[in-house]
N, C-alpha and C positions, 0 to 999 in steps of 0.2 A: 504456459511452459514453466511450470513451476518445478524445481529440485528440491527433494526431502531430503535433508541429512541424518540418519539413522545410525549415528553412533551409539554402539553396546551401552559406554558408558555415562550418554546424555542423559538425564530425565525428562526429556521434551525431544519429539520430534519438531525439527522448524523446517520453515519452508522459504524461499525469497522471490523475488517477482526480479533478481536482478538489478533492482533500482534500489536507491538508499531509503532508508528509512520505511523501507516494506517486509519487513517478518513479519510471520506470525509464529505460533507454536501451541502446542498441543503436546499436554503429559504424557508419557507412557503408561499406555493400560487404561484411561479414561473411558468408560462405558459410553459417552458420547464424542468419541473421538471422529466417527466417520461425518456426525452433523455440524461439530468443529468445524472440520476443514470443507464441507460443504457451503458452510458459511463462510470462512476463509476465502473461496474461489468465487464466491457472488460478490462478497465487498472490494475483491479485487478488479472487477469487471470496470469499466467505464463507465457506464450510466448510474452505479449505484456511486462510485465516488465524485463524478460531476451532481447528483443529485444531494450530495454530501459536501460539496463546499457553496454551494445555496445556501446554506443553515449556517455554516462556520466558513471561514475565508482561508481557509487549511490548503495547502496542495495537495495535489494529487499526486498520489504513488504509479498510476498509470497515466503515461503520455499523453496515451488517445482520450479520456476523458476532457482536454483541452479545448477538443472541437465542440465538444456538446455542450461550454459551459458560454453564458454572454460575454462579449468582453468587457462591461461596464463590472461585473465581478472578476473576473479573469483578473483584470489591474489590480485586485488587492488583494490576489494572492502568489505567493513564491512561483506560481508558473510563469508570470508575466515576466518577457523576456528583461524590461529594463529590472525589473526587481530581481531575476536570477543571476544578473551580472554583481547583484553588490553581496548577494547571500551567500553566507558562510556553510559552505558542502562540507559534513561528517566526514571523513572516511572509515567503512566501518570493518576495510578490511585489516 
């Protein structure tokens, strides 16, 4: 469920997953703009970003990727419920 913003006057289409710190974007006019955002909507999936804080201790921009990841990593990243009560949320509206 992703929304494009396609303002005349942007030079990027973006997109957000609704959750903070999850854009992406893509220039206007880029000759590989469709495998952009092809790429965009895999790395937003769950199992590519629970498979992506395996390697780095980063949160995930998507919720459900939570269930997929162990909890022995799960604790050392920002999803971990006592670590989301001290961290500081952007707002990026």
């Amino acid at each position: 469920t992703h929304q494009v913003l396609a303002l005349r006057t942007a030079p990027f289409h973006t997109t957000s997953t609704g959750t903070p710190c999850s854009r992406s974007s893509v220039p206007r006019g880029d000759p590989n703009a469709k495998m952009a955002w092809q790429f965009a909507g895999f790395v937003a999936q769950a199992k590519p970003q629970a498979d992506f804080a395996m390697l780095l201790p980063y949160g995930s921009a998507n919720p459900g990727a939570r269930a997929l990841i162990p909890e022995a990593r799960l604790r050392l990243t920002p999803a971990w419920p006592d670590n989301e009560k001290v961290m500081f949320v952007h707002d990026t509206a």
